[in-house]
MARBA-966700 format. One line per 8 residues: number of its first residue (from 1); their letters; for each residue x, y, z of C-alpha. Coordinates in nm, 2 decimals. Layout:
NUM = a = X,Y,Z; ...
//
This chain:
1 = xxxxxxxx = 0.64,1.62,2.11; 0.95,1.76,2.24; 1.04,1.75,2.61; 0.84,1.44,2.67; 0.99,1.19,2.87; 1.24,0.93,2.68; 1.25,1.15,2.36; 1.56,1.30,2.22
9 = xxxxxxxx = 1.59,1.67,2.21; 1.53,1.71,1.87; 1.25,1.48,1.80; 0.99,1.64,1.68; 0.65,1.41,1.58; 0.50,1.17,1.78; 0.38,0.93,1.56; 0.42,0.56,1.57
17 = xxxxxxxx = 0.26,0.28,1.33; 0.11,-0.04,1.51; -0.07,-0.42,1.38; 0.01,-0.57,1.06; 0.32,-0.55,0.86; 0.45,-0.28,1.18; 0.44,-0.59,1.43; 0.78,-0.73,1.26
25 = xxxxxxxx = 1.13,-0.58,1.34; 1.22,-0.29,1.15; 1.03,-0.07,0.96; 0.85,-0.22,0.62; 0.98,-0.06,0.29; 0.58,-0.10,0.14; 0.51,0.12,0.46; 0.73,0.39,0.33
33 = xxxxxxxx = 0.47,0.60,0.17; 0.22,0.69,0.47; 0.60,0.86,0.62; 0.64,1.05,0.28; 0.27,1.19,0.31; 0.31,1.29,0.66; 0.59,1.47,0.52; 0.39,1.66,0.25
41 = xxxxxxxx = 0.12,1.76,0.49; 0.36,1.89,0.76; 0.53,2.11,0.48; 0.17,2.21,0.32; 0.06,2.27,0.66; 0.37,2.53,0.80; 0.28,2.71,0.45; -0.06,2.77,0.58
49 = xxxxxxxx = 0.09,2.89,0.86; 0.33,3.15,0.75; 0.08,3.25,0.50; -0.17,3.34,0.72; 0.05,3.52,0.95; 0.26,3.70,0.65; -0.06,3.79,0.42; 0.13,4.04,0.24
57 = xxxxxxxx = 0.44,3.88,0.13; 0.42,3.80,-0.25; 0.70,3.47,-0.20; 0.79,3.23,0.10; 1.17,3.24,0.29; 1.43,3.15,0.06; 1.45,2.77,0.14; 1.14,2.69,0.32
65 = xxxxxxxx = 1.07,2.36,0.21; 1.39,2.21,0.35; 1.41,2.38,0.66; 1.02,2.23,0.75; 1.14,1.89,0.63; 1.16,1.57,0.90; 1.43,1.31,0.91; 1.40,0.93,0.98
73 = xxxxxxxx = 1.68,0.88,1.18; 1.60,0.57,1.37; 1.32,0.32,1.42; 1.21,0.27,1.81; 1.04,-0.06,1.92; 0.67,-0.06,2.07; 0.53,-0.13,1.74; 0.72,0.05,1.48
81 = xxxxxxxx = 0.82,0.40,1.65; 0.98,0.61,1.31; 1.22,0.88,1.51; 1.11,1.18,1.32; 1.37,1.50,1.38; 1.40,1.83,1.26; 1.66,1.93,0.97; 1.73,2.25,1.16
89 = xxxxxxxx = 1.49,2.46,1.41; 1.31,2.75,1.21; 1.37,3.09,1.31; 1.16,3.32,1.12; 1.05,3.65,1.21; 0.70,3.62,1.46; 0.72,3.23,1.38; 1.01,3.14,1.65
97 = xxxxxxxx = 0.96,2.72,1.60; 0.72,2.68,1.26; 0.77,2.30,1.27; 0.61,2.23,1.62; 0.34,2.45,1.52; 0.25,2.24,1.19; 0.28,1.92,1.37; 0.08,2.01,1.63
105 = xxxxxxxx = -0.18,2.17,1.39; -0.17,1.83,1.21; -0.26,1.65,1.56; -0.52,1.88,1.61; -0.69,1.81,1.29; -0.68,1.39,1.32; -0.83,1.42,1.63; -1.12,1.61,1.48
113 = xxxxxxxx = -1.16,1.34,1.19; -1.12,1.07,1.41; -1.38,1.25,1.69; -1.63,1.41,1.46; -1.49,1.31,1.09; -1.51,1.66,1.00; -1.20,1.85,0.81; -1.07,2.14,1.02
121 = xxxxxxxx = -1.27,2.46,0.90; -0.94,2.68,0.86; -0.77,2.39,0.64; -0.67,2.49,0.29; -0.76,2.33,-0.03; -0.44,2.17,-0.04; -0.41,2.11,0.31; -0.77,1.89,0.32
129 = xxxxxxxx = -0.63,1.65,-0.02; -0.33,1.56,0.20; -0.53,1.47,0.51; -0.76,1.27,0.31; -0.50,1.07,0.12; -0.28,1.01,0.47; -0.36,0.67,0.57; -0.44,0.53,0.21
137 = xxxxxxxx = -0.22,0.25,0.21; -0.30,0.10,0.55; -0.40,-0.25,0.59; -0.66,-0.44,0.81; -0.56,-0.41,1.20; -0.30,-0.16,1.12; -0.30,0.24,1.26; -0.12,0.55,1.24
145 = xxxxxxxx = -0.10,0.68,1.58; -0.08,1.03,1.67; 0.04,1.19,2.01; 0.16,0.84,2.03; 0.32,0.92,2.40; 0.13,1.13,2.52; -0.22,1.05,2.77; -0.45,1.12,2.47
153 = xxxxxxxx = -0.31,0.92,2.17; -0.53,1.00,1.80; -0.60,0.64,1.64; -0.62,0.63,1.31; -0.72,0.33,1.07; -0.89,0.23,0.75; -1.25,0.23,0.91; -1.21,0.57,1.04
161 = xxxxxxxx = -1.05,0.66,0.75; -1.29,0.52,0.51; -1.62,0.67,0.72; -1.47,1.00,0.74; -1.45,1.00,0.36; -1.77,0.88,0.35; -1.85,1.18,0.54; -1.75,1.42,0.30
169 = xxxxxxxx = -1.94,1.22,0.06; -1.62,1.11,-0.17; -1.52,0.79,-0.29; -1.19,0.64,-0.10; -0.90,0.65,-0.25; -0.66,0.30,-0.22; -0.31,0.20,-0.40; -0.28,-0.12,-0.50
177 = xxxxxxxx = -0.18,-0.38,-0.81; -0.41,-0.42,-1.08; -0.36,-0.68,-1.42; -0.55,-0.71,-1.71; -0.46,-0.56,-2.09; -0.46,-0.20,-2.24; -0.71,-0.17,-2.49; -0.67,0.26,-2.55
185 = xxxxxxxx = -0.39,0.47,-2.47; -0.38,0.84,-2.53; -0.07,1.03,-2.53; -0.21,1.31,-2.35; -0.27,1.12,-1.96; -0.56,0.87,-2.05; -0.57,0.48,-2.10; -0.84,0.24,-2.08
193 = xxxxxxxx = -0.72,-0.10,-1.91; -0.95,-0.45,-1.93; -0.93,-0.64,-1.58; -0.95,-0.99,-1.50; -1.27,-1.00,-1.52; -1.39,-0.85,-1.80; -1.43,-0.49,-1.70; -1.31,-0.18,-1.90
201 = xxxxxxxx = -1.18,0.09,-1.66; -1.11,0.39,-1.77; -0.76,0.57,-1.60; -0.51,0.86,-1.62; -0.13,0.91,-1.51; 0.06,1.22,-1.43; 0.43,1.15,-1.57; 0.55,1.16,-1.90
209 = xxxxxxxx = 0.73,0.82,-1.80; 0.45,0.65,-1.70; 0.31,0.73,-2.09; 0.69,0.56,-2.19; 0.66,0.23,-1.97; 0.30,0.18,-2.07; 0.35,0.19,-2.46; 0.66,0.00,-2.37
217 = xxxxxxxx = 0.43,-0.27,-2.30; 0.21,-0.26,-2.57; 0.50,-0.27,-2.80; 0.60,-0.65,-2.63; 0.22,-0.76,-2.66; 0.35,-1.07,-2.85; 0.58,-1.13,-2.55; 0.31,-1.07,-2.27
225 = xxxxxxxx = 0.00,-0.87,-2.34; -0.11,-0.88,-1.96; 0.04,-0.57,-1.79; 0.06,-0.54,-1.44; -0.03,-0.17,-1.26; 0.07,-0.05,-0.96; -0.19,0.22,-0.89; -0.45,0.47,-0.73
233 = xxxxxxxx = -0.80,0.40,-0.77; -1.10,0.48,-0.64; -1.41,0.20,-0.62; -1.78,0.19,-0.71; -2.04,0.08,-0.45; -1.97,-0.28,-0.57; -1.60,-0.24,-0.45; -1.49,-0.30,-0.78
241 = xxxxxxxx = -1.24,-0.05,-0.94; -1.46,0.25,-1.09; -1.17,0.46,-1.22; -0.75,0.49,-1.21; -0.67,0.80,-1.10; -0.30,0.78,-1.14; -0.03,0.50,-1.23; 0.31,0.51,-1.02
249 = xxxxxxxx = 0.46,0.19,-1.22; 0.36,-0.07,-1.48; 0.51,-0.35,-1.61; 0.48,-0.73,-1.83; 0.29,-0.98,-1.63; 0.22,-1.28,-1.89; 0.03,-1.37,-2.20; -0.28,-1.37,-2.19
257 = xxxxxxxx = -0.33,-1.73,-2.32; -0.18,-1.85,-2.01; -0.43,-2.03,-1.78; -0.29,-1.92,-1.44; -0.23,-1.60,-1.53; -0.61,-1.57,-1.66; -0.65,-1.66,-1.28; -0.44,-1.47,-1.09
265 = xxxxxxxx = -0.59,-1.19,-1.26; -0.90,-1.25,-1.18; -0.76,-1.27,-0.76; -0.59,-0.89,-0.85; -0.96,-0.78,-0.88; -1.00,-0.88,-0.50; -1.03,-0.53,-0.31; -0.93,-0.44,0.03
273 = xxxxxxxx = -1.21,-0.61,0.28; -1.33,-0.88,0.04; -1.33,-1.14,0.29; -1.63,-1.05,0.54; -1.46,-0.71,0.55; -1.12,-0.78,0.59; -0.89,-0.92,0.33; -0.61,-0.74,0.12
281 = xxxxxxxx = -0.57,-0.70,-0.21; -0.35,-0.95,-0.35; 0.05,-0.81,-0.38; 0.21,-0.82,-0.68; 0.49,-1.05,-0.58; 0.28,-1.29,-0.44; 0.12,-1.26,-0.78; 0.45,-1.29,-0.95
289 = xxxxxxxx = 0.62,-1.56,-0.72; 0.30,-1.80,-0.80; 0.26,-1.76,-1.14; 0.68,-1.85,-1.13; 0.54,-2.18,-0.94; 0.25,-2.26,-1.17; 0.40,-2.25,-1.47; 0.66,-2.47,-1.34
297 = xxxxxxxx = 0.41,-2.76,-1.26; 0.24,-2.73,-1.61; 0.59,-2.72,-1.80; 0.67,-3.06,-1.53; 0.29,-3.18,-1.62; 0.26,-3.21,-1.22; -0.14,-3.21,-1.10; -0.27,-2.88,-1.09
305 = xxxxxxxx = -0.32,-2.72,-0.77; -0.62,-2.50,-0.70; -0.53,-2.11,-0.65; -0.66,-1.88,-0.34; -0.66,-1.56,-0.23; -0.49,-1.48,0.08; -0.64,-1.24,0.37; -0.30,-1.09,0.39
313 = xxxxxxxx = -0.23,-1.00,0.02; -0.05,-1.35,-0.07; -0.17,-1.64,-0.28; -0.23,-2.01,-0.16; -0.17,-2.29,-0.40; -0.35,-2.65,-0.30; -0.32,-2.99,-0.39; -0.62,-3.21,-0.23
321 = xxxxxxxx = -0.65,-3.54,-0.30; -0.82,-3.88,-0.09; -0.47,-3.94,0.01; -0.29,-3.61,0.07; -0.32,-3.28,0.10; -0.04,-3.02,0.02; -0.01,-2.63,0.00; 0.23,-2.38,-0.06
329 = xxxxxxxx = 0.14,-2.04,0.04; 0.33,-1.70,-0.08; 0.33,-1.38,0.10; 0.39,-1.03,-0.04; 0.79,-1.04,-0.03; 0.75,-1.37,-0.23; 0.86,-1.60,0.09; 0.64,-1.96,0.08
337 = xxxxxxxx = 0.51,-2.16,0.33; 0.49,-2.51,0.26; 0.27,-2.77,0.42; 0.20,-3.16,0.33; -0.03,-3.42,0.54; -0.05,-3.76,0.47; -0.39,-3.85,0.49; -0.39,-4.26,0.57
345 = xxxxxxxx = -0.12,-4.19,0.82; -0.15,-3.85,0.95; 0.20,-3.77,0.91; 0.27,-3.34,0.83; 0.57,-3.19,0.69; 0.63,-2.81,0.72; 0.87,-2.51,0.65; 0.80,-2.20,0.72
353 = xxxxxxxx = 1.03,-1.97,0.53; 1.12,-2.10,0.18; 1.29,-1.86,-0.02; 1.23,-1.85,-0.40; 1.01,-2.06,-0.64; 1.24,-2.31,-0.71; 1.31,-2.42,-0.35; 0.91,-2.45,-0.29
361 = xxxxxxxx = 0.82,-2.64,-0.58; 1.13,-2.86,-0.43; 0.97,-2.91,-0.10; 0.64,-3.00,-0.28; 0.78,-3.17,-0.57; 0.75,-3.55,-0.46; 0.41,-3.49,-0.36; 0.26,-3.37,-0.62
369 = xx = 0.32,-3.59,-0.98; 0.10,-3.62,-1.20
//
């Protein structure tokens, strides 16, 4: 909060992200989202605020939204540190700084989820769907952090998240990439996609253009008729995808007939924790980046590799034989990994950061013929 030591005047929220994709320099753009929900909730949150202090007023101030809106101005080290500041102080009457008082509200109320994973009792409707979807999108070992700075910081993380959900007996919400082919699309806000393996799942979007890009795709079935979703879903007691609850993008992935992309497929059904409990689900351009790869080796008629799943959302691609062993790995911003050990001789090759499909399946190339 403000006035703590280090901290510019005008910074407003302590909140930092730690682990996982927040260990690199910079801030990462798939991170993005968690900041944009933080934003939502701090705007819902003054609302409740001023509403309950202004019961009779039929409207709110003329411009409330953007005078309750944060800034990312700068990204501190000590994990990733956004610099959240206010647009401009609020000065309303009875309500001399509405922003501190949401923030802190919103403090208030993760320490109760995260101490007794109870909602707070005062929150409104809308107040309790924005802290249950804050946190949605973050990965194994990685936490939100509340009241960072201070001697009593609020840890927050997809365990706690997903028990305090439990709690309020409701099935978790996550984002994340799902392939497979439309089989029923309704103009109203319904569609019924098949996954990779098998399984009919029944969905709905919220945007007119989400309708457009989806028929779209059904119109180029002869081109690719495996469609590629990036959505929100909510899973059964098996883990596996029970029902889309909205669609923020879709796209062409490949024809079905293609072997690898049967495959890869069937790793997009992977769901967050499938390895003992940890595990992402597979990113789309890992997805994209391999299937670039594998359909290079069958149009070269190089061996075929075997395909993995990645704890981190990537794909691994392996070549095993008596006399060698080679893999190239691709994470979710499509960057390989190659590796190649000569059996008889023990002799390795490596590179860690091989940009693009064509550059890996160079490095691998003379390994690999048929």
């Amino acid at each position: 909060m403000t006035g703590q030591r280090g901290r510019k005047k005008r910074d407003v929220a302590d909140l930092k992200f730690s682990g996982g994709r927040f260990e690199g320099k910079g801030y990462p753009l798939d991170g993005i989202d968690e900041l944009q929900k933080y934003q939502r909730l701090v705007v819902e949150v003054a609302k409740q605020i001023w509403w309950a202090k202004h019961p009779d007023r039929l409207r709110l101030p003329a411009r409330f939204d953007e005078r309750v809106r944060l800034r990312l101005t700068s990204i501190r080290e000590g994990s990733v540190v956004p610099t959240l500041e206010r647009e401009a102080a609020i000065a309303l009457p009875g309500m001399a700084d509405l922003l501190d008082l949401s923030i802190a509200y919103i403090d208030e109320a993760f320490t109760r989820i995260v101490a007794d994973l109870e909602m707070p009792t005062d929150a409104s409707d809308e107040t309790k769907k924005l802290l249950k979807g804050f946190g949605g999108s973050l990965r194994a070992k990685e936490e939100a952090v509340f009241r960072a700075h201070s001697a009593t910081p609020i840890r927050y993380d997809q365990k706690k998240r997903k028990a305090f959900l439990s709690s309020l007996g409701e099935p978790e919400a996550a984002q994340g990439t799902l392939i497979g082919k439309i089989r029923m699309l309704d103009a109203g806000n319904e569609f019924t996609i098949e996954d990779g393996l098998g399984r009919k799942v029944h969905g709905a979007f919220s945007t007119a253009a989400i309708f457009d890009d989806l028929l779209h795709v059904l119109t180029r079935k002869d081109d690719a008729d495996l469609i590629w979703l990036d959505c929100q879903y909510v899973l059964d007691q098996d883990e596996a995808v029970k029902k889309i609850l909205d669609v923020r993008q879709a796209g062409l992935f490949a024809k079905s007939d293609n072997e690898w992309a049967q495959r890869l497929a069937k790793i997009a059904t992977y769901r967050r924790g499938w390895l003992d409990g940890e595990g992402e689900p597979a990113d789309l351009a890992a997805l994209e980046a391999a299937l670039s790869i594998l359909n290079s080796v069958s149009e070269q008629s190089l061996a075929k590799p075997s395909i993995f799943a990645e704890e981190d959302g990537g794909v691994r691609l392996e070549w095993l034989t008596s006399v060698s062993h080679s893999v190239l790995s691709v994470n979710n911003d499509a960057v390989f990994s190659a590796y190649h050990l000569n059996v008889a001789t023990g002799e390795e090759s490596d590179a860690d950061a091989v940009v693009g499909a064509e550059a890996a399946l160079n490095f691998i190339h003379g390994y690999i013929s048929a």
